[in-house]
C-alpha positions, -999 to +999 in steps of 0.1 A: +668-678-850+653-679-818+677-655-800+675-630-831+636-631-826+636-627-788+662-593-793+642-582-816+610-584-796+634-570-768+637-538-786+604-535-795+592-534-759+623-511-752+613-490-776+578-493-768+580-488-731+604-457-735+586-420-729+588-403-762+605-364-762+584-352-788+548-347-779+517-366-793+491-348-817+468-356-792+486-345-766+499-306-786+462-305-793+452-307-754+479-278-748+461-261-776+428-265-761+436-252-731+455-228-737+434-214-765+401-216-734+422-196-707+430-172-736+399-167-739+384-168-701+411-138-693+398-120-721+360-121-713+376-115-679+393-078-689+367-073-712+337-074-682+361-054-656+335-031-635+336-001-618+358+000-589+331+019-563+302-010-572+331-034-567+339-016-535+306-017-520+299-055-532+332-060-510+316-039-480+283-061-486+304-093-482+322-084-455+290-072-429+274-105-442+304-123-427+299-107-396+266-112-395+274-151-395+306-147-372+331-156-401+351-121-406+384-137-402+404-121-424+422-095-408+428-117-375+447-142-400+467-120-421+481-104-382+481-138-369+506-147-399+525-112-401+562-112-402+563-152-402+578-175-427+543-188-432+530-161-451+562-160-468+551-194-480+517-187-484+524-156-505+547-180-531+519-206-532+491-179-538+510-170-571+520-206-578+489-219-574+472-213-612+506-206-630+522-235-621+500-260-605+472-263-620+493-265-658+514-291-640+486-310-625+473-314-661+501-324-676+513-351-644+475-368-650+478-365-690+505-393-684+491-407-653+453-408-659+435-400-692+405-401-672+412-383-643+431-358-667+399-354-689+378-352-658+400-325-641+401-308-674+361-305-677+359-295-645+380-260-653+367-252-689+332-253-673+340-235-643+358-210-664+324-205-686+305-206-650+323-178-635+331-150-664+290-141-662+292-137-624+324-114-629+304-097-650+275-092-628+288-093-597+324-076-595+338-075-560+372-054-548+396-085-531+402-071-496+437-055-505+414-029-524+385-026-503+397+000-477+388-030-450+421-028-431+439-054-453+473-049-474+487-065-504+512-090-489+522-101-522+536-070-531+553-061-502+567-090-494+575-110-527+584-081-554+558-090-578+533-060-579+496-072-577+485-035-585+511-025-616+496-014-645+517-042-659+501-067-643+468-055-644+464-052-680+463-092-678+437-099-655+407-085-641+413-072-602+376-070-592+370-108-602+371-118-566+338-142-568+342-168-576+377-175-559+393-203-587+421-203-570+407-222-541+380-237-559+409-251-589+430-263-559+402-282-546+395-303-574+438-309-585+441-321-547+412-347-552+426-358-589+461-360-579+451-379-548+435-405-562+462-406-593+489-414-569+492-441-543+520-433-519+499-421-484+519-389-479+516-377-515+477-385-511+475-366-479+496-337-494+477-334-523+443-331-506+458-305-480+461-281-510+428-271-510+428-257-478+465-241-482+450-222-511+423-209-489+447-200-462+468-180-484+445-162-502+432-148-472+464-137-456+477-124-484+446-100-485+432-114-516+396-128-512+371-131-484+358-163-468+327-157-491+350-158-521+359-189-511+325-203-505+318-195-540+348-204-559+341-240-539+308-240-560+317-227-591+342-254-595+311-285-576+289-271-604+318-270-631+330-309-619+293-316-625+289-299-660+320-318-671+304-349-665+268-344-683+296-334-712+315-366-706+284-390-709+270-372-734+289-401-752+315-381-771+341-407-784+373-410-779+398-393-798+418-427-802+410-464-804+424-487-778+457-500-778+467-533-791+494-556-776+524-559-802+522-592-809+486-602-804+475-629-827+462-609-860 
């Protein structure tokens, strides 16, 4: 009796303990949520595209206010970089950075970390509702269309056309400020480095950030003061999500019990 008792709790803890292949509710209902936000952050996106000469002369605005402060680095980096398997690199991470990252990121701390998976996910629905008036307000041609002296290194170097019409019926070119891709990089760097603890994952996490911003200005994509912004968009997104988060909204399930506590 014993030994049919002990295999039997055996394959409870097996069974328990073993990754399901079927998602959760909970956890088809977090794809659905954000999903169904991006959906509708691209589409307020397209929807608030400006005119390409305002854009132009935002960009022209930007760019003497860099050299006013001394930070008008772009050009020097993308030649610095030209012809090198750097940029090659950088111009793969630039496009893997919000297809492939930031999804993945979300998914690795939705098994890792509820909390730092909730937090993380806060963080880029607010900034998401932060940025799309400032796109509105404030469009701004990325360097590769601001007849500055920049090209489009993604095109010409990976295949995949930045400027189709394609491609640009999906997303908005002029919304340069805020630059998510650096600011989202930021803040998956931070939650996956404090998600993991192996040293050299922690350190490679948090070097994202600033291998976002290095390849989004060599591949002639944002300005310095893109950056700036898109760095606090996301600080001022990270901060909404947590007034949302003590706002004391429960939790969508009640704690887990062990399987054979005392009833």
């Amino acid at each position: 009796m014993d030994g049919a008792l002990r295999a039997y709790r055996r394959y409870v803890f097996v069974a328990v303990s073993t990754p399901r292949l079927t998602p959760s509710r909970r956890a088809v209902a977090q794809v659905g949520v954000v999903i169904g936000a991006y959906l509708l952050y691209s589409a307020a996106r397209w929807v608030t595209v400006g005119d390409l000469g305002t854009a132009r002369a935002h960009a022209e605005w930007i760019l003497g206010l860099e050299q006013s402060a001394g930070v008008a680095v772009e050009k020097s980096v993308q030649v610095a970089l030209e012809g090198t398997w750097v940029l090659w690199l950088l111009n793969h991470f630039y496009l893997a950075a919000q297809l492939i990252v930031v999804p993945g990121a979300l998914v690795f701390l939705y098994r890792r970390s509820r909390p730092l998976y909730e937090r993380l996910r806060n963080t880029i629905l607010a900034t998401w509702l932060i940025s799309v008036p400032v796109y509105a307000a404030f469009p701004v041609a990325p360097p590769r269309l601001a007849d500055v002296g920049l090209m489009d290194t993604i095109t010409h170097q990976t295949g995949f056309a930045m400027d189709s019409k394609l491609t640009t019926s999906f997303y908005n070119e002029l919304a340069a400020v805020p630059s998510l891709h650096v600011g989202f990089a930021v803040a998956v760097g931070f939650a996956v480095a404090a998600a993991v603890r192996n040293p050299l994952v922690k350190v490679l996490a948090l070097l994202w950030g600033p291998t976002i911003a290095l390849a989004v200005v060599a591949t002639g994509n944002h300005f310095v003061f893109d950056i700036a912004a898109g760095l606090l968009a996301s600080a001022l997104g990270y901060g909404a999500g947590r007034l949302v988060a003590r706002a004391g909204v429960p939790p969508a399930s009640p704690p887990l019990r062990p399987c054979f506590a005392d009833s």
